[in-house]
N, C-alpha and C positions, 0 to 999 in steps of 0.2 A: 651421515656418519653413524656406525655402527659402534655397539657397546664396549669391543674390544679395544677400537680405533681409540675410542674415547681416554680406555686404561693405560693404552701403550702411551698415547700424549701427556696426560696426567703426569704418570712415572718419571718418564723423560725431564718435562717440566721440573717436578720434584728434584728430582739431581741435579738437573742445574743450575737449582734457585739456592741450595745446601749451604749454608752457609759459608765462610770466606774460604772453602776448601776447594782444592782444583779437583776437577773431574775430567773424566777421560776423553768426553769427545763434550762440546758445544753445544747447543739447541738454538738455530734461527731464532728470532723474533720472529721473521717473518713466516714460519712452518706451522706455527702456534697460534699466531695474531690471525692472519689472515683467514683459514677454514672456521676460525670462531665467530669472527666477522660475516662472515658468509650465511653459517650457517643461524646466527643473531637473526638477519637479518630474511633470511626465509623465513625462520618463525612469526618473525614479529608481522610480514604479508602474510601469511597463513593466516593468524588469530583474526588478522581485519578483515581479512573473508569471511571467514568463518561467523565473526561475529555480524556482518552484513548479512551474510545470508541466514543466517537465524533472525532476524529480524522480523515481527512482521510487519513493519512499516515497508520493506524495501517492496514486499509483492501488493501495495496498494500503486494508483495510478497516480501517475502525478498532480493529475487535478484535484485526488482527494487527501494526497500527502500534505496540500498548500490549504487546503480547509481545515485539517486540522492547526492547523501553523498558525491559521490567520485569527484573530479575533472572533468572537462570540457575535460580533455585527452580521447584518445579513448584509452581501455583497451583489446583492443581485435586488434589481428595484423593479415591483411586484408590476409597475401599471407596463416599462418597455418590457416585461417579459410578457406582459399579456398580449401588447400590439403584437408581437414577434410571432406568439401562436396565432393570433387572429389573420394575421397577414400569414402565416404558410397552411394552415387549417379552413381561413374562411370564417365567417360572423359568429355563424352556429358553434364554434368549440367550445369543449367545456374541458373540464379537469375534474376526475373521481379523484375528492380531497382525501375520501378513506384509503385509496389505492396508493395515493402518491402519497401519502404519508407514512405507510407502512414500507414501501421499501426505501423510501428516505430516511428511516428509521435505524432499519439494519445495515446502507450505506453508510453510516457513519460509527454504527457501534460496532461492527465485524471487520474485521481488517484487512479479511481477503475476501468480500461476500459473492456470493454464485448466486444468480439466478435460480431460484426453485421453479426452471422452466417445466414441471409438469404442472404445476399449480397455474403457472401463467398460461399457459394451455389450455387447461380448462376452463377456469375463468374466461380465456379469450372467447372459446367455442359456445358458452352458454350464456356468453353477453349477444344482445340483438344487433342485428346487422349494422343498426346507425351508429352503432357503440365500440365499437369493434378497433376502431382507430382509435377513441379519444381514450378506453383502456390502455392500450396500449402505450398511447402517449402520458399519460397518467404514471405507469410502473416504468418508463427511460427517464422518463422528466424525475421522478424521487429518485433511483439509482443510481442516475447521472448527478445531479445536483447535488442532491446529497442535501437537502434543507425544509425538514416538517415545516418550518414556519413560514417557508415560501409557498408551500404545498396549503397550509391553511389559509393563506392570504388567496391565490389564486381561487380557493373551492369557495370563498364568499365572495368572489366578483363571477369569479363563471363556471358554476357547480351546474356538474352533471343531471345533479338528481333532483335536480327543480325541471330536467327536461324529459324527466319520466322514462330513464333507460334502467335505473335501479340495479344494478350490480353489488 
């Protein structure tokens, strides 16, 4: 409804509401009621958009919208997480607890965080061949997760760097 639209109704309104004085022609209820109601009722969807999508909870993942939700406990228990890499990894896995705690870090304090894939990059390329994976599994496993303290639990049971890859 445009500014003019708005006057003309106004006006209208105004005379017919004039005190116990007859006027010339009527005003619906329902002329007035109804396009107010309507247009209430856009806005008020509007603003809740509006205000979702400013949000920046709504562009995190669901699984880290529930971490933040969820208590300060850790939800994850440090020895099945380790069978679980051990069995898809193999005996030898480890976890770079400096890796995986830094982007477990900024998964949780950024609220939309991006991968500084040139960084992972490199690092990847000037980590040694046998390291190459467990890097990597190091910076999904903190991103993903989303928990240093899982991240230091894991690097004192199966730390990288007692097996001399040193990244």
């Amino acid at each position: 409804m445009d500014r003019r639209t708005s006057y003309i109704l106004f006006v209208a309104l105004f005379c017919c509401t004039v005190g116990g004085q007859e006027t010339p022609f009527e005003l619906p209820v329902q002329l007035v009621g109804f396009p107010f109601i309507v247009t209430s009722v856009k806005l008020t969807n509007f603003l809740k958009k509006l205000s979702y999508s400013l949000s920046p909870a709504t562009y995190r993942s669901r699984s880290r919208r529930e971490l933040l939700l969820t208590d300060p406990a850790e939800p994850f228990d440090v020895v099945e997480v380790e069978k679980y890499i051990v069995g898809e990894f193999g005996a030898k896995a480890c976890v770079f607890e400096r890796v995986c705690a830094h982007y477990a870090t900024r998964a949780r304090t950024q609220p939309r965080p991006q991968l500084d894939w040139p960084d992972v990059f490199s690092q990847y390329k000037r980590s040694p061949d046998q390291a190459k994976e467990y890097y990597l599994l190091s910076v999904f496993l903190g991103d993903i997760v989303g928990s240093p303290t899982l991240c230091h639990q894991l690097g004192k049971r199966m730390n990288c760097d007692t097996q001399q890859f040193g990244i």
